[in-house]
C-alpha positions in Angstrom: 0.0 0.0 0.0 1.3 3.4 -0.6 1.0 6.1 1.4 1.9 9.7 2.3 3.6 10.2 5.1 2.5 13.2 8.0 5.8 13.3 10.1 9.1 11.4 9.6 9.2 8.1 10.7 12.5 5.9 11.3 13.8 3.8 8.6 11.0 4.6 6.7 10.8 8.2 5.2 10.5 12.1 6.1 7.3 13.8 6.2 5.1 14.8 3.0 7.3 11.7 0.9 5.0 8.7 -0.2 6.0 4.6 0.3 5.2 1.8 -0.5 4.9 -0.5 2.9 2.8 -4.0 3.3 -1.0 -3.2 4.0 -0.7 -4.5 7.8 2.0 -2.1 8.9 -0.2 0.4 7.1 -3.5 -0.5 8.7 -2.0 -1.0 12.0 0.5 1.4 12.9 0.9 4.3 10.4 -2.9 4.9 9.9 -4.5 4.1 12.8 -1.8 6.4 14.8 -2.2 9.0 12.3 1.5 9.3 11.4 0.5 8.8 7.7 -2.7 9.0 4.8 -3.6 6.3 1.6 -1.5 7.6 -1.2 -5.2 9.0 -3.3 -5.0 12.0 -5.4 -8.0 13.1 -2.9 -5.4 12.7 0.0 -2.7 14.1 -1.8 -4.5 17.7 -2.1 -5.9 17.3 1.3 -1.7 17.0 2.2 -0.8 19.8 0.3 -3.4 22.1 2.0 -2.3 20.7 5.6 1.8 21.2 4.8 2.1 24.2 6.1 0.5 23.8 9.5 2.0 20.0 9.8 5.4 21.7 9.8 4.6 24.1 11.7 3.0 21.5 14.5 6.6 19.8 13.8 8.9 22.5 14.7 6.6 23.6 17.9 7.0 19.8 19.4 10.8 19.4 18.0 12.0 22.2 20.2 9.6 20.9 22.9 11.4 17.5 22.0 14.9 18.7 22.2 14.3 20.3 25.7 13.1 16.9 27.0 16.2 15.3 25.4 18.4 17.7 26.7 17.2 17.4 30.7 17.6 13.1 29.8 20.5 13.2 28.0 23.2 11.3 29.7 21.2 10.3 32.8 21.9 6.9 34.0 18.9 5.1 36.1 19.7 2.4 38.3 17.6 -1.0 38.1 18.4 -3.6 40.9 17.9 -7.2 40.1 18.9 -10.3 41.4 21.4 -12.6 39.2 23.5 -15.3 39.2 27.6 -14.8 40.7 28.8 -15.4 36.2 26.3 -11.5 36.3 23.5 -13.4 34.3 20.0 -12.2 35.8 17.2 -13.9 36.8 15.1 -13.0 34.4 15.4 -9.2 32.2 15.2 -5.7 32.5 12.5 -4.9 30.1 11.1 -1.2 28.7 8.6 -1.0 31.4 11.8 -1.3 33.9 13.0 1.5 32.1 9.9 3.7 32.1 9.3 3.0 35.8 13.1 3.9 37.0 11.7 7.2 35.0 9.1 8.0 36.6 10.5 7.5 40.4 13.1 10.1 38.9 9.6 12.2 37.8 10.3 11.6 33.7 7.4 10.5 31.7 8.5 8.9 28.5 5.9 6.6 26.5 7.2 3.0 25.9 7.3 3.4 21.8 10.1 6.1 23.0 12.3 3.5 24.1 14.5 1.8 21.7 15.3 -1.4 22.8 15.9 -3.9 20.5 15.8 -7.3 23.2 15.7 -6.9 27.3 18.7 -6.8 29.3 19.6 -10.0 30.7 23.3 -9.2 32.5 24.6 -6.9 35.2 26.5 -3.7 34.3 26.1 -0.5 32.4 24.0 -0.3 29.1 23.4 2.5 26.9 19.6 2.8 25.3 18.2 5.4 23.0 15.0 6.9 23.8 13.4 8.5 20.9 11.4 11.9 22.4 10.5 13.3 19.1 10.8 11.4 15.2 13.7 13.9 15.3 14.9 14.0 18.5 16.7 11.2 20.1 18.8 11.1 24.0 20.9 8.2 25.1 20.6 7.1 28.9 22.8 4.8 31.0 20.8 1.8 32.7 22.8 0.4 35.7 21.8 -3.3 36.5 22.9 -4.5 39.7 22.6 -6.7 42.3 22.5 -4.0 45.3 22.8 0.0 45.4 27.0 -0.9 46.3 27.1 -2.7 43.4 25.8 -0.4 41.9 27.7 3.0 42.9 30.8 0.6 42.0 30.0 -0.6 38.6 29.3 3.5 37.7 32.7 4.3 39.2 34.3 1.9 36.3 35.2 -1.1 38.9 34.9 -4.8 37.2 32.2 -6.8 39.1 33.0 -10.0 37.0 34.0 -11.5 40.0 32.4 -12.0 43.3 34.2 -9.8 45.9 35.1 -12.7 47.9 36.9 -14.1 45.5 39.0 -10.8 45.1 39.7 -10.3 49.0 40.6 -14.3 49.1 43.1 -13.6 46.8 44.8 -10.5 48.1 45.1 -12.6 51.7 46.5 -15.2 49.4 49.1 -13.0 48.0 49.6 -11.2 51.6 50.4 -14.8 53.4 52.5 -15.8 50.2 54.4 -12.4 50.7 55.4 -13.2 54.2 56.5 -16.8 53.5 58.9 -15.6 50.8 60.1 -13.0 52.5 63.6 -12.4 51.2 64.8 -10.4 54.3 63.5 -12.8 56.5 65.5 -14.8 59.3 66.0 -18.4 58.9 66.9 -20.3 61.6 70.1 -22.9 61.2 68.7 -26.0 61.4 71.2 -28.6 63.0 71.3 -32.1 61.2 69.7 -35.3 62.8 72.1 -37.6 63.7 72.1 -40.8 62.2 71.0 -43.6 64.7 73.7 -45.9 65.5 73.4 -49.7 65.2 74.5 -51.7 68.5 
């Protein structure tokens, strides 16, 4: 089905071009969400007498857009999950995760805003692209983490790969293997055993 489009969309088009797209996407998304109108030479007048205001509505919520995107920009939002010692989760950080670390931070973005192409399944820092305007896109850090420590660390640039256990065993390791090969250290003559003696 073609059609002509009433603001841009991604990987699609800009506004006032027409394309061609399969008659679902059409129905579904584009039409019903008014973000495009059948390519009809009744439709393509009616577009030409709406251009000017459609641009006009554009450019008002663009610069709307890019003061949203400029107060999100570079945030990071911290999601706490539980996960396996490897940093595999139990279960995903999804785009209503997302949305709600958000809105406890008093943000309202809309779930189609958040570009996520599959949900977040290990521990660390990820960087996802929410789309505030067609035109206007921020990037925002998601921390996952087992605990607000964990956390705080893994924004400081520490390596969480390995349990902190492990890490402190193996400094005491290297501590006790200081002290037993100490090159200054004292040794103590030992005096030889005497051999027994037969009778």
């Amino acid at each position: 089905m073609e059609v002509i489009l009433l603001e841009r969309v991604v990987k699609l088009g800009q506004m006032g071009e027409v394309v061609r797209v399969k008659d679902g996407f059409a129905r579904n998304f584009l039409l019903k969400r008014g973000k495009a109108l059948r390519a009809t030479a009744e439709n393509r007048a009616k577009f030409d007498g709406m251009k000017a205001e459609l641009e006009a509505n554009n450019l008002k919520a663009k610069g709307e857009a890019a003061k949203v995107a400029e107060k999100i920009n570079g945030r990071n939002v911290i999601v706490l999950r539980q996960a396996s010692e490897s940093g595999q989760l139990f279960g995903s950080v999804s785009i209503r995760d997302i949305i709600a670390s958000f809105e406890a931070d008093g943000v309202t973005i809309n779930r189609s805003q958040v570009l996520l192409d599959a949900p977040i399944k290990t521990i660390g820092k990820h960087e996802v692209l929410i789309a505030v305007h067609p035109e206007v896109e921020a990037t925002v850090s998601v921390t996952v983490a087992r605990s607000a420590d964990e956390a705080e660390r893994i924004n400081r640039g520490e390596d969480i790969s390995t349990r902190q256990e492990d890490q402190d065993a193996a400094a005491e390791a290297l501590a006790a293997a200081g002290e037993f090969f100490d090159p200054e250290a004292q040794h103590e003559e030992v005096a030889p055993v005497p051999a027994a003696t037969e009778k």
